[in-house]
C-alpha positions as semicolon CSV with decimal commas, in nm:
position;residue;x (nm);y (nm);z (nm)
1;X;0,000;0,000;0,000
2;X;0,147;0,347;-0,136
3;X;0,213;0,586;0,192
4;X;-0,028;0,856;0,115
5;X;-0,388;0,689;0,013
6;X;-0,698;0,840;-0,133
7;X;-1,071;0,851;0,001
8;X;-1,148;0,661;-0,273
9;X;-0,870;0,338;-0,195
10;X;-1,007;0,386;0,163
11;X;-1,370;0,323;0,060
12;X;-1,235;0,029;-0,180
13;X;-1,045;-0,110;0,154
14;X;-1,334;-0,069;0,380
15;X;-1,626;-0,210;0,134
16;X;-1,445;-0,543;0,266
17;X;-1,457;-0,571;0,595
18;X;-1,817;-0,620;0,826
19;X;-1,966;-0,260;0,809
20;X;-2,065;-0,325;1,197
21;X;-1,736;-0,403;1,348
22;X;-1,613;-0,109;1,540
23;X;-1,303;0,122;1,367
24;X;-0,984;0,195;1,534
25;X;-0,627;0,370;1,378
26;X;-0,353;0,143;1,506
27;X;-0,099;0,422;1,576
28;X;0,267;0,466;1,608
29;X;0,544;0,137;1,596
30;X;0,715;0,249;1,894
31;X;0,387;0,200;2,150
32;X;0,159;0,058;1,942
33;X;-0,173;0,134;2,076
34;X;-0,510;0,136;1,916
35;X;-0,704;0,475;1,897
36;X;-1,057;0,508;1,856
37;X;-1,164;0,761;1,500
38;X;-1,367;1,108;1,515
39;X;-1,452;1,327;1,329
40;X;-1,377;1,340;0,936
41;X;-1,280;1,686;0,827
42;X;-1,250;1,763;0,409
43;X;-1,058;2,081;0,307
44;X;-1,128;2,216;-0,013
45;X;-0,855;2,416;-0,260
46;X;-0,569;2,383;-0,442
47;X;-0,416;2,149;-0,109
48;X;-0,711;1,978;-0,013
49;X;-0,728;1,609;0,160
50;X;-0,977;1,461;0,389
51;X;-0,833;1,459;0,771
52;X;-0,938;1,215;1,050
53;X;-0,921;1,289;1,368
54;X;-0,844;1,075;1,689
55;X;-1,077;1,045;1,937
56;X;-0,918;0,900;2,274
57;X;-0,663;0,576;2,308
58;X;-0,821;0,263;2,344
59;X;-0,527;0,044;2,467
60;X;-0,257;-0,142;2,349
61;X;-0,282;-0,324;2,038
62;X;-0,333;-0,728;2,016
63;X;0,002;-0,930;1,919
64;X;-0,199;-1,008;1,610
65;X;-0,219;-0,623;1,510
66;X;0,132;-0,556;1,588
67;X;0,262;-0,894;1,389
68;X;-0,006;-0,843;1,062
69;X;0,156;-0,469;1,107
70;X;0,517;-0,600;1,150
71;X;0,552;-0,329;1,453
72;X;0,734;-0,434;1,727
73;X;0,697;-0,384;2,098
74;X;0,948;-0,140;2,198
């Protein structure tokens, strides 16, 4: 997967998965923790891109996160 990703590869990504299960960013490799998502901001003009915000830590993330993610504990 390229670094930078568009809405529309996100929507391609997430028309896969079970539309009920609850949505988390899996954030940083040095303390991998899970974060829950908020709100979804879109700015317009010559530098737009779609932003999404954290919304409070939800804990540390499963070994099965961290290995699919090939982070590390630190």
């Amino acid at each position: 997967m390229p670094y930078q990703i568009t809405v529309r590869q996100l929507i391609l990504q997430l028309q896969t998965v079970d539309p009920d299960l609850p949505a988390y960013f899996a954030i940083n490799p040095d303390w991998p923790h899970a974060h829950r998502i908020g709100r979804v901001i879109e700015i317009s003009g010559a530098n737009g891109a779609v932003y999404i915000a954290e919304n409070g830590q939800e804990g540390v993330l499963p070994p099965a996160v961290r290995n699919q993610l090939n982070w590390a504990v630190a």
